[in-house]
C-alpha positions in Angstrom: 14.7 25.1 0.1 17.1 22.3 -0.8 15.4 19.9 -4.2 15.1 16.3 -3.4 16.6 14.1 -5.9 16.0 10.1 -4.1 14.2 8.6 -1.7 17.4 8.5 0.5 18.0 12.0 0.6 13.8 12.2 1.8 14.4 9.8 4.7 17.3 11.1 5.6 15.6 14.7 5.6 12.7 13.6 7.5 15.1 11.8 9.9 17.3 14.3 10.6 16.1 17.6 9.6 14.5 20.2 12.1 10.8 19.7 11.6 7.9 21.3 13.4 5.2 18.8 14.5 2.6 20.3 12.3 5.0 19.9 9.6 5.4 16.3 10.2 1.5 15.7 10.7 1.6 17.8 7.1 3.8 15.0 5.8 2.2 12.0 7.2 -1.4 13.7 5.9 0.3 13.8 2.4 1.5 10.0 3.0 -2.1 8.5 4.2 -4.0 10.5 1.5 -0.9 9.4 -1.5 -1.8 5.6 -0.5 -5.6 5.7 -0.3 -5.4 7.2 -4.1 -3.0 4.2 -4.8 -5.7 2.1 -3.2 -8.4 3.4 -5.2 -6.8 3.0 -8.5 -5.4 -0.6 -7.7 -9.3 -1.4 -6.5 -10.4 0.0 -10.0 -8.3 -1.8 -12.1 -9.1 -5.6 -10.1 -12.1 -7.7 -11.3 -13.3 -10.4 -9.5 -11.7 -13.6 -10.9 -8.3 -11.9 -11.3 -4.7 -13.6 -10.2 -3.0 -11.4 -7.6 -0.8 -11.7 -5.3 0.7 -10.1 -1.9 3.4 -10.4 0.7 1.9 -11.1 4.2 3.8 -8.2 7.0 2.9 -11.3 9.7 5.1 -14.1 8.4 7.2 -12.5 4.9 5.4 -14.8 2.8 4.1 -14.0 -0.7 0.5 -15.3 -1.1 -0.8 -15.7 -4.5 -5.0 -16.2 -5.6 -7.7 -15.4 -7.0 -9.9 -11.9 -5.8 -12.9 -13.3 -4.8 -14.4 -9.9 -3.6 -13.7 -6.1 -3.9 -15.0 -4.4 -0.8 -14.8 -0.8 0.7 -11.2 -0.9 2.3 -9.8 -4.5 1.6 -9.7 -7.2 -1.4 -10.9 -11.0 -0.2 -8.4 -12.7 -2.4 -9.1 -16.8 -1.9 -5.0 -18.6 -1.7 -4.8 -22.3 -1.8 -4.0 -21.5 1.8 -7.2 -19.6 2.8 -9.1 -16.6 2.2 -7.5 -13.2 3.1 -8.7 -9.8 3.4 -5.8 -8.0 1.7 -5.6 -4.0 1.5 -6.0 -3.1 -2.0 -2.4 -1.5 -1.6 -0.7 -4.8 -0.7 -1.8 -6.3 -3.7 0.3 -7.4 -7.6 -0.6 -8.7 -10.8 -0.1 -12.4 -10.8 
């Protein structure tokens, strides 16, 4: 097997390379389970009170405020805009 040196050379491996289905579900397994630990430790690290801020994937737009709440699978961060349940993923440092 070939080592992997960028991200590039992963996508284009992924994209182009000859992959069994279970291979790919293998992949995407590995991906889901990668970003729920990225969750967790994001989730453990936020207190309520703390500046954060995220890009919205509906209209591009980067969101800043306050976490108001820490719940199970998303963040309730309060933005002079509104309140928004944000995955714990999505979110930055302010």
């Amino acid at each position: 097997m070939q080592k992997i040196n960028s991200i590039q050379e992963i996508n284009h491996s992924i994209m182009f390379g000859t992959w069994t289905n279970a291979e790919l579900t293998s992949m995407m397994d590995a991906i889901k389970w990668n970003r729920a630990q990225l969750a967790q430790t994001t989730k453990r690290q936020l207190q309520v009170g703390d500046a954060v801020k995220f890009t919205s994937n509906r209209d591009g737009r980067t969101y800043t405020g306050k976490v108001e709440r820490i719940k199970i699978k998303y963040v309730l961060v309060n933005t002079p805009l509104g309140r928004y349940n944000v995955p714990a993923n999505m979110l930055e440092a302010a």
